[in-house]
C-alpha positions in Angstrom: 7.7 57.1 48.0 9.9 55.2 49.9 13.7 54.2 49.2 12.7 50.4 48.9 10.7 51.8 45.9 12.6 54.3 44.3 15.2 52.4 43.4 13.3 49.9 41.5 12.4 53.2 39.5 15.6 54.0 38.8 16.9 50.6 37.8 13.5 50.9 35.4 15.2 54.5 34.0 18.3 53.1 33.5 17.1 49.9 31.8 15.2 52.4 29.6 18.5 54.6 28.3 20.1 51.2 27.5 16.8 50.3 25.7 16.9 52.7 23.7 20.3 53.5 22.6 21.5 56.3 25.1 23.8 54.1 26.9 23.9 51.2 24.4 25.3 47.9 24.9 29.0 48.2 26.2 29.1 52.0 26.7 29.9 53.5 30.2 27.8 54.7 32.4 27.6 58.6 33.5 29.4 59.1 37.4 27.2 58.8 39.8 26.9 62.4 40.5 25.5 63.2 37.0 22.3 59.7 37.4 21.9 61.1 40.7 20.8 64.4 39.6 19.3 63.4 36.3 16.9 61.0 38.2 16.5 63.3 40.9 17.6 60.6 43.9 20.3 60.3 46.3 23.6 58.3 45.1 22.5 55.6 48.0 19.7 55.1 45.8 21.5 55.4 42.7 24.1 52.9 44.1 21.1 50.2 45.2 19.9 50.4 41.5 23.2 49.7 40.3 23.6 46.8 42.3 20.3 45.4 41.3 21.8 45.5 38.1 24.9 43.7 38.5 23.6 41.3 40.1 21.5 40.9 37.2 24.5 40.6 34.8 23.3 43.5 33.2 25.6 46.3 34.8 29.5 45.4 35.1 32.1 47.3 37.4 35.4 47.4 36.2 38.0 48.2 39.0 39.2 51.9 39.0 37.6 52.2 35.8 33.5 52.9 36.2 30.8 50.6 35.2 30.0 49.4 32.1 26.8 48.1 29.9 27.1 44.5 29.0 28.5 44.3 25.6 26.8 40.7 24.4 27.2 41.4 20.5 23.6 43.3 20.2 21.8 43.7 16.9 21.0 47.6 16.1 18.2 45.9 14.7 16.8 44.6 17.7 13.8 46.4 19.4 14.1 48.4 23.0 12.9 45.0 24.8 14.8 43.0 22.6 18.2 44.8 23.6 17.2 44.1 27.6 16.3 40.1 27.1 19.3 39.3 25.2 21.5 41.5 28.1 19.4 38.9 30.5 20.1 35.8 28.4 23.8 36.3 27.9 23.6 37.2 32.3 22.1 33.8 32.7 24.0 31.4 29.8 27.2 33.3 31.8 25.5 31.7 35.3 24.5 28.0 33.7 28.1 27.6 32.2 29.1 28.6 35.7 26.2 25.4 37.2 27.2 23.2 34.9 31.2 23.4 35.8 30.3 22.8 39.5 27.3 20.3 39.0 28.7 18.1 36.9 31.3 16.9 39.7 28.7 17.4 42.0 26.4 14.3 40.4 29.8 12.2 40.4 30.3 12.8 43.7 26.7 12.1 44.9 26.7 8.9 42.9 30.2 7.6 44.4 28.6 7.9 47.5 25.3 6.6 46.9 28.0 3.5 45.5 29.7 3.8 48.9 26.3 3.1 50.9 24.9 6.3 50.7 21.3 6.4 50.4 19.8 7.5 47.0 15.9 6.9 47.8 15.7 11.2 48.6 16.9 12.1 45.5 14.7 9.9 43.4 11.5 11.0 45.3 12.9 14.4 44.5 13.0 13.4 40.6 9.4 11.6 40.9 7.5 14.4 42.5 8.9 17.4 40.6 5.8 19.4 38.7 8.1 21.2 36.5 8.5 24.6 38.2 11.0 26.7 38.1 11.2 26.2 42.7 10.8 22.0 41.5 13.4 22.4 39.3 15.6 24.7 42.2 15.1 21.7 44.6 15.6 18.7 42.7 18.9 20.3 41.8 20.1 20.9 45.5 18.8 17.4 46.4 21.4 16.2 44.1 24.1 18.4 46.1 22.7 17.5 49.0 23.3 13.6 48.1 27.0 14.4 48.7 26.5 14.8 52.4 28.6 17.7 51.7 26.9 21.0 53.3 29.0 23.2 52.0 28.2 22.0 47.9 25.1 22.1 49.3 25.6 25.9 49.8 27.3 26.6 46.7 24.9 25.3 44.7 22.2 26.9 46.2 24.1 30.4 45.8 24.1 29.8 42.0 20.0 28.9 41.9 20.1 32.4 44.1 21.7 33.9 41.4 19.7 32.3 38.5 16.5 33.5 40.1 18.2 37.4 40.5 18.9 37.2 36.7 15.4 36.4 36.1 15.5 33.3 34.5 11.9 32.3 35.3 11.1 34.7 33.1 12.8 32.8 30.5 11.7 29.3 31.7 8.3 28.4 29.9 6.0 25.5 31.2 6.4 23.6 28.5 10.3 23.1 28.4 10.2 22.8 32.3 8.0 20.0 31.8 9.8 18.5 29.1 12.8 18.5 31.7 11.5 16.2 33.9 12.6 12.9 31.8 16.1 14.5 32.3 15.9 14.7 35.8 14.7 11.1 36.3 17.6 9.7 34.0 19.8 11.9 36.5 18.4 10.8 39.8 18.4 7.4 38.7 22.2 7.2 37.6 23.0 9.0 41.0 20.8 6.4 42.7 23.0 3.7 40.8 26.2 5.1 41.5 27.2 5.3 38.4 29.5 8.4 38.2 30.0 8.1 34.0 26.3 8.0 33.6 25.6 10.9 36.0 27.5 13.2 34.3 26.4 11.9 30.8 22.8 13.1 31.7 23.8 15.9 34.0 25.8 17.7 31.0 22.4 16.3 28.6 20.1 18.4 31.3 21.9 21.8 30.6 22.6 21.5 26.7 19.0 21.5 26.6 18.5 23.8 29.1 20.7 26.3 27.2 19.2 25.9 23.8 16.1 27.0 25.6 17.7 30.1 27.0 19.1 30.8 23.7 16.2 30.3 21.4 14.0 32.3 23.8 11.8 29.7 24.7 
């Protein structure tokens, strides 16, 4: 088996002991040397799984002091998967509130310069076409940073789509809400197009309420 694979394995083990109560929800993990031997892999793979889940939100390192379980307030009640979806959903509400704060000045921005000449025609075709994917919904989203003629908001936007994607949040993102979205993008696109700052920000802030009620009721 090679390395690529086994530590996908692992991250599955260790997503299993936090499952099911052996390293519950804010404990600590074991060092490195004890996983290693328990899984029977080399601490480069142990390390690579560990990453996977931090960047997941699932995992946190504390400096000088190990790596932790998320704590997220878990239910004793709640089932093995039940305990891993609310770890993801508390990993991804943590990278939205993160979106929104940069976003929102994002849209003003983008509509001041679509009110300074700028053209708003790319964004709108963005809105229009839009299926209501979760890769739609990733690109109407940087076509608004890109709108600012700014590359590097460009670039820190798409970092925190990167990340939403690592979390898994398409696994959180039915059809049916993505779908429902699309009247939200449209009322964004067209206040960008309009230059109206106030009103970009109204529907921008609008677009993520709803998307976290989704996130939060599971849908």
């Amino acid at each position: 088996m090679t390395g690529s694979r086994l530590y996908e394995l692992v991250v599955e083990q260790i997503l299993r002991l936090i499952a099911t109560g052996e390293i519950p929800p804010g404990a600590r993990l074991p060092v490195e040397r004890d996983l290693a031997e328990r899984f029977g892999v080399s601490r480069n793979v142990l390390r690579e799984a560990i990453r996977v889940l931090e960047v997941r939100g699932i995992v946190r390192s504390r400096p000088g002091g190990g790596r932790y379980v998320r704590d997220a307030n878990i239910s004793a009640r709640l089932s093995p998967v039940g305990v891993i979806l609310r770890l993801e959903r508390a990993a991804i509400l943590d990278v939205l509130e993160s979106r929104e704060m940069l976003e929102v000045q994002v849209a003003r921005l983008a509509a001041r310069k679509v009110a300074e000449g700028a053209d708003g025609q790319p964004l709108l075709e963005a809105a229009r076409v839009s299926s209501g994917s979760w890769e739609d919904n990733a690109r109407f989203h940087t076509a608004i940073a890109a709108a600012t003629g700014n590359f590097m908001v460009e670039r820190l936007v798409r970092l925190q789509l990167d990340l939403l994607r690592d979390v898994r949040q398409r696994d959180h993102y039915s059809t049916r809400e993505a779908r429902a979205g699309l009247a939200e993008h449209r009322a964004i696109a067209t206040a960008i197009s309009g230059g109206d700052q106030d009103a970009a920000e109204a529907a921008l802030r609008a677009h993520f309420a709803h998307t976290r009620a989704n996130v939060e009721q599971g849908a």
